[in-house]
Each structure stands twice: as structure tokens, then as C-alpha cells.
C-alpha positions in Angstrom: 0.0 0.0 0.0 3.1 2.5 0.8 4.5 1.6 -2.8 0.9 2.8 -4.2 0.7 5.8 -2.4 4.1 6.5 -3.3 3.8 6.0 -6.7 0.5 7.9 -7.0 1.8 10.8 -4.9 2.3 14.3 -7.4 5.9 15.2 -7.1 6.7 19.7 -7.2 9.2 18.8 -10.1 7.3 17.7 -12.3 3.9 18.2 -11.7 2.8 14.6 -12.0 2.7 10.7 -10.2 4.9 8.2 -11.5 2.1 6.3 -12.5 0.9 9.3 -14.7 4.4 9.3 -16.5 4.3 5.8 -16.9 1.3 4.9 -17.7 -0.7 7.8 -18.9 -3.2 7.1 -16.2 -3.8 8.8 -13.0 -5.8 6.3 -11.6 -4.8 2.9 -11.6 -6.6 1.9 -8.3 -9.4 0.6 -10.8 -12.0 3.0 -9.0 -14.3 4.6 -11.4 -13.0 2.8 -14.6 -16.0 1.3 -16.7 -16.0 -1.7 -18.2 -16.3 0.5 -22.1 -13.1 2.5 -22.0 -10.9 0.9 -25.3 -7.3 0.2 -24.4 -5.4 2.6 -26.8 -3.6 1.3 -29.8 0.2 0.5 -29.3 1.4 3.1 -31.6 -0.7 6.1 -29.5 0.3 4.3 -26.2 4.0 5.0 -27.4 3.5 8.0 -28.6 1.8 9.3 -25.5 4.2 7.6 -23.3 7.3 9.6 -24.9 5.2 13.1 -25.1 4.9 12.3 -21.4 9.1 11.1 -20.5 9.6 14.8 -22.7 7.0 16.5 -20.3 9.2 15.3 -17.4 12.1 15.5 -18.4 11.5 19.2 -19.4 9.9 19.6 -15.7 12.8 18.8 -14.3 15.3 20.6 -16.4 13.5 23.3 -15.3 13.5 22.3 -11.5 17.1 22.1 -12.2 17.6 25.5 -13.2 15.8 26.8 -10.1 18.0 24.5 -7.6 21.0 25.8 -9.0 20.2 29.0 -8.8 19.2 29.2 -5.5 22.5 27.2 -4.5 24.5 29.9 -6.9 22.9 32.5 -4.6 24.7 31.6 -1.5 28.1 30.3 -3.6 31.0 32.3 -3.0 34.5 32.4 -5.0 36.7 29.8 -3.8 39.8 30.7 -2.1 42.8 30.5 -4.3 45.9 29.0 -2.5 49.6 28.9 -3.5 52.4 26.4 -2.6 54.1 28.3 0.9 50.4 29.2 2.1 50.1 28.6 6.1 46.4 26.8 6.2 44.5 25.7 8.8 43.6 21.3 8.7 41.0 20.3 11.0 42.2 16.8 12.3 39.3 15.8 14.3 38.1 13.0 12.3 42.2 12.2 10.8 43.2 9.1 10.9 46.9 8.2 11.7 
């Protein structure tokens, strides 16, 4: 039951469940599904099943580009060291 819930959940990357990525369907439980509904044709389940890894993949470019900014914000310039610099080594957790 976790793995359902976990799989159904909507993720803030990408805007949509794992089992809507996958498999085009938000609502696998069964609930509310008629016995009518057609199973799409391979080619459109393909079709829709890439247009949906793009979607994704897209989402979390995106997500990407927010993350690293926000990191970038707080990023300063690294300290540039020469051979003969005096530095400080924490040895706390050295081992001999």
C-alpha cells in the first residue's frame, strides 16, 4: 500500500505521479474505470508515453535550473591557494 501511495503521490518537479508518467493514467486503483473505456492502440500508447518522458524530463530541467540558482545565490568564490600558504587542517576525524 506505501508503494501505491508512493507512486500515486504528485511530485513539485514535475507536476505529476509516476504512475501518470508511466502509464498515462492517473488512476490505476481501478476505482471509477467502466468496463467501455478501449485500451489505446500501441502506436498512441508509445507515442503518448514519450510526449509524457519529454513533459518530465522538461519539468525537471526546469527544476534544475531553479536549484542551482538558488545554490549559486549563496556560492561564494573559492579561495585561491599557492604552494608556501600557512592553512588551517581540522584533524578531528584524521586518521593516523
Amino acid at each position: 500500500m506505501a508503494k501505491f501511495v508512493y507512486n500515486n503521490r504528485q511530485y513539485s518537479s514535475t507536476g505529476k505521479s509516476l504512475f501518470l508518467t508511466n502509464l498515462r493514467h492517473p488512476n490505476i486503483s481501478g476505482e471509477g474505470q467502466g468496463s467501455s473505456e478501449r485500451v489505446p492502440e500501441a502506436n498512441e500508447f508509445v507515442q503518448g508515453i514519450k510526449k509524457a518522458r519529454k513533459e518530465v524530463e522538461e519539468a525537471l530541467r526546469r527544476t534544475n535550473k531553479v536549484m542551482k540558482r538558488r545554490a549559486d545565490k549563496k556560492r561564494e568564490e573559492a579561495v585561491k591557494y599557492r604552494e608556501g600558504d600557512l592553512v588551517w587542517a581540522e584533524g578531528a576525524n584524521h586518521q593516523h
